[in-house]
PAZAPA-4460 file (N, C-alpha, C; in steps of 0.05 Angstrom, whole numbers, plus 32768, in hexadecimal, padded with zeros to 4 digits):
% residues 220
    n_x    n_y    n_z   ca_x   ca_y   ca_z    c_x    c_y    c_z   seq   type   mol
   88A2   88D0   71B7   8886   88D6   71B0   8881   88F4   71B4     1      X     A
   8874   8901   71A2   8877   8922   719C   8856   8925   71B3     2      X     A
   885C   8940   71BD   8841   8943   71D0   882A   8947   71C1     3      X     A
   8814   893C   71C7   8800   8940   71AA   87F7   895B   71B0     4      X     A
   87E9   8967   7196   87DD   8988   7192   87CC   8983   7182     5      X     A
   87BE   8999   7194   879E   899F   718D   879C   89BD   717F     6      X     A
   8796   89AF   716B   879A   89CE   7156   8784   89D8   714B     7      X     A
   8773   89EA   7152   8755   89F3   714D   8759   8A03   712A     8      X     A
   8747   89FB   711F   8749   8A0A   7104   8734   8A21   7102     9      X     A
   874B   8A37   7103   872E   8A52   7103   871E   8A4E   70E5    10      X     A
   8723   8A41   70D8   870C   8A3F   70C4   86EB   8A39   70CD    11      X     A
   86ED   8A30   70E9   86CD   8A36   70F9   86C4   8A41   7108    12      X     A
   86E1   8A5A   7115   86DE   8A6F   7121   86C9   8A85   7118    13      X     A
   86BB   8A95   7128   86AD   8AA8   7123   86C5   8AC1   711C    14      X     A
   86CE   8ACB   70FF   86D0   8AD8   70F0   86DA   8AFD   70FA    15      X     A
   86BB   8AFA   7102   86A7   8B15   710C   86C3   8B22   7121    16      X     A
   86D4   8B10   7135   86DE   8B10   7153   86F3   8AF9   7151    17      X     A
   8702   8AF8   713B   8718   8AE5   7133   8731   8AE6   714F    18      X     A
   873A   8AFF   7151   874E   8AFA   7165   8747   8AF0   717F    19      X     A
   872F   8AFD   7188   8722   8AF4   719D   871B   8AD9   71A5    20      X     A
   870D   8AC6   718C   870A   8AAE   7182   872D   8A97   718F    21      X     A
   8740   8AA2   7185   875E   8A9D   7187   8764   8A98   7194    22      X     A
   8760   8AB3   71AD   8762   8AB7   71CB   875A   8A9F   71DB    23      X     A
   873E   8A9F   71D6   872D   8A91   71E4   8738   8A70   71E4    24      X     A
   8739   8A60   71C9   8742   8A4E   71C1   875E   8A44   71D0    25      X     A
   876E   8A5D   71CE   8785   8A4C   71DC   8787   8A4D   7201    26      X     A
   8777   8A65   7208   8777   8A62   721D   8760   8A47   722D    27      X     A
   875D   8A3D   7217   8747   8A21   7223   8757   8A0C   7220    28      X     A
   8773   8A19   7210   8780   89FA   7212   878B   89ED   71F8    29      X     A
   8783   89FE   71DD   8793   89FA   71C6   87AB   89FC   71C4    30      X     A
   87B5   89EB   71B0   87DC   89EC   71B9   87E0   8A07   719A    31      X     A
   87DD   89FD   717F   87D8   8A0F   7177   87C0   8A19   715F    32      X     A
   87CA   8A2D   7151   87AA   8A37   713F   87B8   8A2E   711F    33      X     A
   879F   8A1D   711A   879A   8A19   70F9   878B   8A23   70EF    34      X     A
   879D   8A27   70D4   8796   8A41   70BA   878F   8A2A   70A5    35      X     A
   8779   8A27   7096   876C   8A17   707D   876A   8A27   706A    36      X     A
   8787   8A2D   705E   8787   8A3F   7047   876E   8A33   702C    37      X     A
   875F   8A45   701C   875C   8A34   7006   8759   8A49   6FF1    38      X     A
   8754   8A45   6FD7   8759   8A55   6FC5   873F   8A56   6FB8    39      X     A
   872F   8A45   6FB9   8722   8A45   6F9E   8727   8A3F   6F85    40      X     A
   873C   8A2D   6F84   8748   8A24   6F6B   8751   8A04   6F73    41      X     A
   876B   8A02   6F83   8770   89EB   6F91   8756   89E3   6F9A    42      X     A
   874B   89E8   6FA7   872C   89E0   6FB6   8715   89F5   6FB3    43      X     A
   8700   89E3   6FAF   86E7   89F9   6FAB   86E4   8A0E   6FC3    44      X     A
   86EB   8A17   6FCE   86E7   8A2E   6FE2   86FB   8A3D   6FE3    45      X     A
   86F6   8A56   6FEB   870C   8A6A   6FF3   870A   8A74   7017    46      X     A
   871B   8A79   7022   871D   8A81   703E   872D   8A8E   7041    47      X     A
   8741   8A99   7045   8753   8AB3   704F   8774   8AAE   704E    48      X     A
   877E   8AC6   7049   879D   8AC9   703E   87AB   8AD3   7052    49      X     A
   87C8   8AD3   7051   87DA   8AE0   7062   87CF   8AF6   7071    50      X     A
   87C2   8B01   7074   87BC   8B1F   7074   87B0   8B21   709B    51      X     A
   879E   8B02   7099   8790   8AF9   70A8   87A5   8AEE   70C5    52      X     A
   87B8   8ADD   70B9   87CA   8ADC   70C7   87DC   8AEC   70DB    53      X     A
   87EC   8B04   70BD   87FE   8B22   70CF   87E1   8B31   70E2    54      X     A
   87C7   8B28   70E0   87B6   8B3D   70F3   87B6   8B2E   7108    55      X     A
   87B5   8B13   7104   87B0   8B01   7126   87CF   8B06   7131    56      X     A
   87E7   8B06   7129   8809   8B10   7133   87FB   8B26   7146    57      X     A
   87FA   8B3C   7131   87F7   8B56   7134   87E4   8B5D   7151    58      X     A
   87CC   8B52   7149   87BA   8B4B   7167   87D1   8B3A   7184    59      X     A
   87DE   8B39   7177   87E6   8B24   719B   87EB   8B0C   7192    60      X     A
   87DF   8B00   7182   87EF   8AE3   7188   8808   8ADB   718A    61      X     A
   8804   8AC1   7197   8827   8AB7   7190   8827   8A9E   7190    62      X     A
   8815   8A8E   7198   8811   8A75   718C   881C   8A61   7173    63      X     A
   8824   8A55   7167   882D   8A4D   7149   8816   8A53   7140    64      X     A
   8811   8A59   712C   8803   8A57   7119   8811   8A3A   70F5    65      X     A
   87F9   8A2B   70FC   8802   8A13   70E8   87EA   8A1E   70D4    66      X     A
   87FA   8A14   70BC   87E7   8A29   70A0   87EB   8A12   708A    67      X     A
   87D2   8A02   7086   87D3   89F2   7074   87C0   8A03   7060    68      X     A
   87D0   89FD   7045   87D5   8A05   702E   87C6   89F8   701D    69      X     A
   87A5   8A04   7010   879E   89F5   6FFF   879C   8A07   6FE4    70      X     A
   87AF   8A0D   6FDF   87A9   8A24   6FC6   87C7   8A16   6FB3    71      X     A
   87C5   8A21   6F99   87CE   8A17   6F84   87D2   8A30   6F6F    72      X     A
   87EB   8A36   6F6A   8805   8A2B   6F79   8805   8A3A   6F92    73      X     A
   8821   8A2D   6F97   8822   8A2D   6FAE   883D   8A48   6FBE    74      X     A
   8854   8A42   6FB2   8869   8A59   6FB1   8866   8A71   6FC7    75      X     A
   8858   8A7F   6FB2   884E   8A9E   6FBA   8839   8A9A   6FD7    76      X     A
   8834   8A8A   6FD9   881D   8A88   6FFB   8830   8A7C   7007    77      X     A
   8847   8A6F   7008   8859   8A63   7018   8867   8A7F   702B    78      X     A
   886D   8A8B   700F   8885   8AA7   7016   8871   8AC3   702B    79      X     A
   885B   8ABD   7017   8847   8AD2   7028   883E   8AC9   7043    80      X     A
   8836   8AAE   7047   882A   8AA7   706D   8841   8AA3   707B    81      X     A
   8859   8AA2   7073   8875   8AA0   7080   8878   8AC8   708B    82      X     A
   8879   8AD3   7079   8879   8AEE   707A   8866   8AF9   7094    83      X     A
   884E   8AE5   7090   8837   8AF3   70A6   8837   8AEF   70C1    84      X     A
   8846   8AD7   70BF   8855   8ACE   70E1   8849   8AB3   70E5    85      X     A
   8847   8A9F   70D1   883E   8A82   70CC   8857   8A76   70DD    86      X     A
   8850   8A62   70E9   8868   8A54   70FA   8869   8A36   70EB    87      X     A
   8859   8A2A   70E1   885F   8A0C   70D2   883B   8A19   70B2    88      X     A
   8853   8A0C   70A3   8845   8A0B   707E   883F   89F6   7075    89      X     A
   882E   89EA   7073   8825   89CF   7060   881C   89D5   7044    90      X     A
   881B   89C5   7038   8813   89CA   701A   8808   89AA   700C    91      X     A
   8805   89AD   6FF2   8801   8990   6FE8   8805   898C   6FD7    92      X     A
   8814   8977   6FD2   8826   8975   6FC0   8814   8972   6F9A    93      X     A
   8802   896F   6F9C   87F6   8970   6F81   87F7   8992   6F75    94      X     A
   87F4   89A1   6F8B   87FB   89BD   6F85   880F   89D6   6F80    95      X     A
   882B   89B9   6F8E   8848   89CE   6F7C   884C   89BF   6F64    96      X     A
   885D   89CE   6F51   8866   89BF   6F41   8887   89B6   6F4B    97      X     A
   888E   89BC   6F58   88AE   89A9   6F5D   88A3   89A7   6F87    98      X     A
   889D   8994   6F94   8898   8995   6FAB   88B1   899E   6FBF    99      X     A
   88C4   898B   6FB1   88DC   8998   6FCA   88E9   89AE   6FC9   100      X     A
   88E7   89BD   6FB5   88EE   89D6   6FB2   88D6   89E8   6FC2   101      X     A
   88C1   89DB   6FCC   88A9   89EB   6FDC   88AD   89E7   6FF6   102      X     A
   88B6   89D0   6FF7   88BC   89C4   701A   88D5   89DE   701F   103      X     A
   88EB   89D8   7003   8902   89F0   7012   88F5   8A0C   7014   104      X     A
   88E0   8A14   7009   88DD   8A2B   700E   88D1   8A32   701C   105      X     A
   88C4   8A1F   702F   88BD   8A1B   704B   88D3   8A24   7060   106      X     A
   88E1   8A14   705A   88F8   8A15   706C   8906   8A2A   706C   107      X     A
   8912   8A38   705F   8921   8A54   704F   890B   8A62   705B   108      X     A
   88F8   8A68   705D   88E7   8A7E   706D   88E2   8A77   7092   109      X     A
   88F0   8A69   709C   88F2   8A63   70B5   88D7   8A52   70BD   110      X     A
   88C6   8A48   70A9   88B4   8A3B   70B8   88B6   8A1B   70B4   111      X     A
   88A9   8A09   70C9   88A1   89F5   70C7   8898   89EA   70B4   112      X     A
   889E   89D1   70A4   8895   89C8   7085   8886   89AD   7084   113      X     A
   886D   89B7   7078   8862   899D   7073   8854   8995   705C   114      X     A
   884C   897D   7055   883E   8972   703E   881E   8967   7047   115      X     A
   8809   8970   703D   87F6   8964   7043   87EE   894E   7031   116      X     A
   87D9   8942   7033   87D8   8925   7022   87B7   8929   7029   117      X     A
   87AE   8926   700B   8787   8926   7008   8788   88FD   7005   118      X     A
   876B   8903   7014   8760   88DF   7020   8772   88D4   7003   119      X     A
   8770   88D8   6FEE   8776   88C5   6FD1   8791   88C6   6FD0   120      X     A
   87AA   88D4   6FDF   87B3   88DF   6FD8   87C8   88BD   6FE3   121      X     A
   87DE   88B7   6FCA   87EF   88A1   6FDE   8805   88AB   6FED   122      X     A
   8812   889F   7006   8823   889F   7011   8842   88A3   7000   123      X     A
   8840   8892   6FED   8854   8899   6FD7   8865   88AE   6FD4   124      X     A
   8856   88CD   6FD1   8859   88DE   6FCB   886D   88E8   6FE5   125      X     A
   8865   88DD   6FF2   888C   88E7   7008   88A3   88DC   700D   126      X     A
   88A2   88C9   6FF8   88B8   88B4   6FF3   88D3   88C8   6FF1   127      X     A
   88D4   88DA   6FDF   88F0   88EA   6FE7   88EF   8902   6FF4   128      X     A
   88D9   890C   6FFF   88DA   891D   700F   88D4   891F   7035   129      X     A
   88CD   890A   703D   88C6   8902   7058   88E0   8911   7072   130      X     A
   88F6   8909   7064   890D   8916   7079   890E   8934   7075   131      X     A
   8901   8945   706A   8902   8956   706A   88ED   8967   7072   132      X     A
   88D3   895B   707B   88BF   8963   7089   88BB   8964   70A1   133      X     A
   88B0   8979   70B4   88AA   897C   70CC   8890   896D   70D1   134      X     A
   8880   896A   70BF   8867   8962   70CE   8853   8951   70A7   135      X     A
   8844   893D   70AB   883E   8933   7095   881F   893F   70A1   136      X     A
   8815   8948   708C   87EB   894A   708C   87EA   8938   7088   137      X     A
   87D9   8930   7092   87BC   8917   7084   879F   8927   7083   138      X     A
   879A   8929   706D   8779   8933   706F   876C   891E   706E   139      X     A
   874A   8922   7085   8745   8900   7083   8725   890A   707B   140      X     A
   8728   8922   7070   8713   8928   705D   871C   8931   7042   141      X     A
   8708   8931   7034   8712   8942   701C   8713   8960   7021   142      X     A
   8729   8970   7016   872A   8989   701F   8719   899E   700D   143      X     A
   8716   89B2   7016   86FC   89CB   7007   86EC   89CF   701E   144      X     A
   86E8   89D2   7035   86D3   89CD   7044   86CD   89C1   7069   145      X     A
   86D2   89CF   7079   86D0   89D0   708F   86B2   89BA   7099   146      X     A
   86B5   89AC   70AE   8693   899D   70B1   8695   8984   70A8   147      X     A
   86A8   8976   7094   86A4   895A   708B   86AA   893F   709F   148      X     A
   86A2   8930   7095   869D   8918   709F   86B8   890F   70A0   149      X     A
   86C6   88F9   70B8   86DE   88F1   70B0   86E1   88DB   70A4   150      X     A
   86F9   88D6   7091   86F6   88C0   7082   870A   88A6   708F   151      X     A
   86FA   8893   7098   870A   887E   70A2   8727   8874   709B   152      X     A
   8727   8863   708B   873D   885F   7079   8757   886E   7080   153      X     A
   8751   8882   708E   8767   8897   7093   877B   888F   70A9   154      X     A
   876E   8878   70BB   877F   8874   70D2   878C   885E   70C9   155      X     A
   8787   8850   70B6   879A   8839   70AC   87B2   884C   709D   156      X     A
   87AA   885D   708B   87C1   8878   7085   87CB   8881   7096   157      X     A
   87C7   8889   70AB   87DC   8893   70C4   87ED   887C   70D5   158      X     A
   87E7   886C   70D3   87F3   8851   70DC   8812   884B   70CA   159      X     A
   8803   884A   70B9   8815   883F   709E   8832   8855   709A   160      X     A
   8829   8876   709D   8834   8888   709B   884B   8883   70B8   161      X     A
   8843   8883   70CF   884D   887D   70EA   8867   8864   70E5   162      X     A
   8863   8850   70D1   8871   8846   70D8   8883   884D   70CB   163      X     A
   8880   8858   70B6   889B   885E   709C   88A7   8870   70AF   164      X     A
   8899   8885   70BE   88A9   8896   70C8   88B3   8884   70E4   165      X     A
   88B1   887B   70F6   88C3   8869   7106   88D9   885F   70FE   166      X     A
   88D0   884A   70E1   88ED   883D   70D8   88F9   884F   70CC   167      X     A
   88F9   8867   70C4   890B   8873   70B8   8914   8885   70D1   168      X     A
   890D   8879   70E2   891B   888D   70FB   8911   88AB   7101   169      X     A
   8903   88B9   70F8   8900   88DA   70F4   88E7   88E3   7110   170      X     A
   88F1   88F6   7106   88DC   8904   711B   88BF   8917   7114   171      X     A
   88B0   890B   7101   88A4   8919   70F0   8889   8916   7102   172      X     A
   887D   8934   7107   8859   892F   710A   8847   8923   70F8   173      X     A
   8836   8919   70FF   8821   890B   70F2   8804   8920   70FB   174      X     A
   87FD   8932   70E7   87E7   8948   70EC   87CE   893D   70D9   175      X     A
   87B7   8941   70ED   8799   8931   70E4   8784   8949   70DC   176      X     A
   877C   894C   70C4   876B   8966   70C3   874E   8956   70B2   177      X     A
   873D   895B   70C0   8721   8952   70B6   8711   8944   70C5   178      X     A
   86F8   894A   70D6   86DE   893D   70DC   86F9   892F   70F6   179      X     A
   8707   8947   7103   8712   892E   7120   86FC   8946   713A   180      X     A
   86F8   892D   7146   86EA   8939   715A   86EF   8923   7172   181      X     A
   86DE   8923   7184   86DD   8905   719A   86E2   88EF   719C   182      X     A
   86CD   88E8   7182   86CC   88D4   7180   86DF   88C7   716C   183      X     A
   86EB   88D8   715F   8700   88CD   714F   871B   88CF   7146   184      X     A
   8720   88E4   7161   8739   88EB   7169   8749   88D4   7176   185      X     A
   8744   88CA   7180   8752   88B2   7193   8760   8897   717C   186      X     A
   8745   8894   7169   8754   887E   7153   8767   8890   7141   187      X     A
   875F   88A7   7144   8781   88B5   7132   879A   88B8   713B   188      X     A
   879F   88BC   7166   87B2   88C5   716F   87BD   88A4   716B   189      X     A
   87A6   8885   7174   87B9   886B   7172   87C0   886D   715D   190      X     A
   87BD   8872   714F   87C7   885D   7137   87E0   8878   7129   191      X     A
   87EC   8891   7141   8808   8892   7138   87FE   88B4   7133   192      X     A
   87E1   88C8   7135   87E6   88DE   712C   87EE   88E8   714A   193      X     A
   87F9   8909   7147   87FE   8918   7160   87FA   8938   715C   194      X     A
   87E6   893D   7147   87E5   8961   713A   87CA   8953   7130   195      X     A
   87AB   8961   7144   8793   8960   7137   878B   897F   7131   196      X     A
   8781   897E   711F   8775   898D   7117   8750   8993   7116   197      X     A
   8750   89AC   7130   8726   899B   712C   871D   89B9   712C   198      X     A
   870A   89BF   711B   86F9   89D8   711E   86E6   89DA   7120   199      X     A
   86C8   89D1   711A   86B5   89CD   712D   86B0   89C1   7137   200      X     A
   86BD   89AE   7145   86C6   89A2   715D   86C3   89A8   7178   201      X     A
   86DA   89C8   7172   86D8   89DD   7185   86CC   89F5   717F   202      X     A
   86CB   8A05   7168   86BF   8A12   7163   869E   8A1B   716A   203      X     A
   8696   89FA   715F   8672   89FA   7164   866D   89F6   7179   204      X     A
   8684   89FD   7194   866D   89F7   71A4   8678   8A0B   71C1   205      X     A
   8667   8A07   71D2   8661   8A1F   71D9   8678   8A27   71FC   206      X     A
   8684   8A13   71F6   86A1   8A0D   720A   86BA   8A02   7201   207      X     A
   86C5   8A16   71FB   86E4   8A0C   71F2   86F6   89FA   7201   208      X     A
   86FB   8A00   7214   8704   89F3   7222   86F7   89D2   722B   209      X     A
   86E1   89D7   7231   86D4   89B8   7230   86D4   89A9   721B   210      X     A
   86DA   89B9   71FE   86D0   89A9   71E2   86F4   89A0   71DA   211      X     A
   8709   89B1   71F1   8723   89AB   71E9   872D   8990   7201   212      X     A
   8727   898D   7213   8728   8979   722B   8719   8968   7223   213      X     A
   8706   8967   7213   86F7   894D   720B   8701   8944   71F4   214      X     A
   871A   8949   71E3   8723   893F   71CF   8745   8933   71D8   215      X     A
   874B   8943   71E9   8763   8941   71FB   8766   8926   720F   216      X     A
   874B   8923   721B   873F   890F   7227   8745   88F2   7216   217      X     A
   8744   88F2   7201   8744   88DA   71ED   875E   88D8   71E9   218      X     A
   8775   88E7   71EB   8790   88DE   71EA   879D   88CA   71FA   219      X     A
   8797   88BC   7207   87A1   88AF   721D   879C   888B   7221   220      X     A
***
């Protein structure tokens, strides 16, 4: 059983005091920092590129940084957040056009490789690629957008995912991004996840550390 991580998404960090934001976050107890790439094309919103990344390195960090990928294509942002000092890459598979040639180019740049999967999205789609992944997404919202509601249905998907990966023996993370907070962190870690993903969670409120021990709290 992999140690579960609490991965804050600066997509609800204050901006203004980003590294500082970082700082603060892990010293309350985040394991590491998530990047919600988006483009404005793949998903209606845009939020921030490599650039954002080599400045939080450059500032001090050292934390992983995990960088899920919602832009289209995909290639050229793989090579570039690898470049910026990205430690694990997710992407989704509706947005390469050959996926495992994206997973390898994950890998070939020294980072961690993953596939995310939108609520609609079937399990299917890792039928030949699963052994070759570090960590599977589940979004249990629809992606574009920081603040949504979580979508139920999702923990019967992480279940289902848990077991393929058991009987096939592997050692793959199961990572949760969307509307996890308190109250709904605990039905994600049973039912098989161990990589949450929460940003105003912790972000909105006014103790990091208490808003990270009270989600941590539900692991058990």
């Amino acid at each position: 059983m992999h140690k579960p991580l609490i991965a804050p998404s600066i997509l609800s960090a204050d901006f203004a005091r980003l590294g500082q934001e970082v700082d603060d976050v892990l010293r309350a107890g985040a394991d590491i920092i998530h990047f919600d790439v988006m483009d404005n094309h793949y998903v209606p919103n845009l939020t921030f590129g490599p650039t954002i990344c080599k400045a939080l390195r450059k500032y001090g960090v050292t934390a992983d940084i995990d960088v899920h990928l919602m832009v289209s294509p995909v290639d050229s942002m793989i090579e570039a957040f690898a470049e910026a000092g990205a430690s694990m890459i997710s992407f989704h598979p509706e947005a390469s056009q050959h996926v495992d040639r994206s997973i390898e180019l994950i890998k070939q740049s020294g980072c961690k490789a993953g596939l995310a999967l939108n609520p609609a999205t079937s399990l299917s789609v890792l039928d030949y690629v699963l052994d070759k992944l570090d960590h599977v997404l589940l979004m249990s919202v629809n992606p574009g957008f920081g603040g949504q509601k979580f979508i139920p249905t999702t923990v019967e998907k992480i279940a289902q995912l848990k077991n393929i990966i058991d009987e096939m023996g592997l050692n793959t993370r199961i990572e949760v991004d969307g509307g996890i907070n308190k109250d709904t962190i605990g039905d994600v870690y049973r039912a098989g996840a161990d990589m949450f993903v929460a940003g105003s969670a912790i972000f909105n409120t006014n103790d990091y550390k208490k808003a990270i021990s009270d989600l941590t709290q539900q692991l058990k």
